[in-house]
N, C-alpha and C positions, 0 to 999 in steps of 0.2 A: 810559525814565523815566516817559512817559506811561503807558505801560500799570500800571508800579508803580503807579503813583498810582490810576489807576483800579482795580487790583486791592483796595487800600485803601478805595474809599469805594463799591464795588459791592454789598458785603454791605447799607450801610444802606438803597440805594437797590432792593432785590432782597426785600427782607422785604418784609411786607404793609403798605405804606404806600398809599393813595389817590392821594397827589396823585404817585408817583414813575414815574407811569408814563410823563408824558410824558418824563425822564431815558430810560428806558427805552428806550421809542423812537427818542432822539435817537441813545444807542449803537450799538442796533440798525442802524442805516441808516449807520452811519462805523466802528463793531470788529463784527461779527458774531462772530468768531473769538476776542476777548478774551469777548464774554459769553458765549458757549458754553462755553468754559475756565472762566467764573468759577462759571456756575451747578452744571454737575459737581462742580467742588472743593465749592462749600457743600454739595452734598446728599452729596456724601463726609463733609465733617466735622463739618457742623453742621446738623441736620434743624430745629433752632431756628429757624433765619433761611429755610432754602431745603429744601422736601421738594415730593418730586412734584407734589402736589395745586397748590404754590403757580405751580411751570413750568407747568401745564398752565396754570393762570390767566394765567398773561403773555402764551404764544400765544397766547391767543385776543384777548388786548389788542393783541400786535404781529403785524399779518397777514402772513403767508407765514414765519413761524417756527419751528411743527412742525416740519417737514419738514427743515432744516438743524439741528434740537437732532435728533431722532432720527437722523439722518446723522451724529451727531457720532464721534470716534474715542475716544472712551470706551464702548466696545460694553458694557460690564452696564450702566451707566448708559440706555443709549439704547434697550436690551431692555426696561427697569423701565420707561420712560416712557414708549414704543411702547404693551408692553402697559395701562399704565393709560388713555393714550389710545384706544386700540380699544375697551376696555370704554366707556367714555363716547361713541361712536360720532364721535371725530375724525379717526380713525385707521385703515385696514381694512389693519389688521397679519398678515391672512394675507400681500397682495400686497408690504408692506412686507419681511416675511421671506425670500421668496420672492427679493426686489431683494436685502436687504445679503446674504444667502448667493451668491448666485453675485456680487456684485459683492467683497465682503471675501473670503468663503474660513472656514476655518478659525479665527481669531481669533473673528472673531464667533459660529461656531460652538461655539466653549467657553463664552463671554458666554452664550450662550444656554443651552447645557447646566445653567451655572450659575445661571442660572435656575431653572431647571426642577428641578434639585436642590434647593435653599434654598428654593423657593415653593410646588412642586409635590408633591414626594414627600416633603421632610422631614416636614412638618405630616401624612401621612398614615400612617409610621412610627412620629410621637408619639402617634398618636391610637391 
């Protein structure tokens, strides 16, 4: 029931508010595992409330939190936010790749393909 609940008021506390961070933190440090779940679902279904750019602003608000969102088990999810972490030099998502490929296998390896497909080659196709 707790985690419902929380899954209900995480979205307002996840948008870009100022003062929610300390929320944020308090999560962080007692569900890691429900906000990890929560922040996926939003950038799955609602880029409004929770898009890349905004996860990346959290980490760097909640320290030591990269690294268990990029580990998370939504592998395209944790490819798209690796990568835009590395480009912003958070992230040195060679060795990162390197770790979930022989740690995951195969799953992750599609995540990444599909990657690479959708970001890399389609737009170059179009062009």
């Amino acid at each position: 029931m707790l985690d419902e609940l929380l899954s209900l008021l995480l979205p307002q506390f996840l948008g870009n508010h100022i003062n929610s961070i300390l929320v944020l933190q308090a999560l962080w440090r007692n569900n890691q595992d429900l906000m990890i779940r929560s922040i996926c679902e939003l950038c799955r279904h609602d880029q409004r409330i929770m898009n890349l750019s905004r996860v990346l602003d959290i980490t760097q608000e909640i320290k030591e939190s990269l690294m268990p969102i990029v580990d998370c088990e939504d592998y395209y999810f944790a490819v798209n936010l690796a990568i835009l972490a590395g480009k912003r030099d958070f992230l040195h998502y060679d060795l990162w790749l390197g770790r979930r490929i022989t740690e995951v296998g195969t799953p992750f390896i599609k995540a990444l393909l599909k990657y690479i497909k959708e970001h890399i080659i389609s737009p170059i196709v179009e062009y």
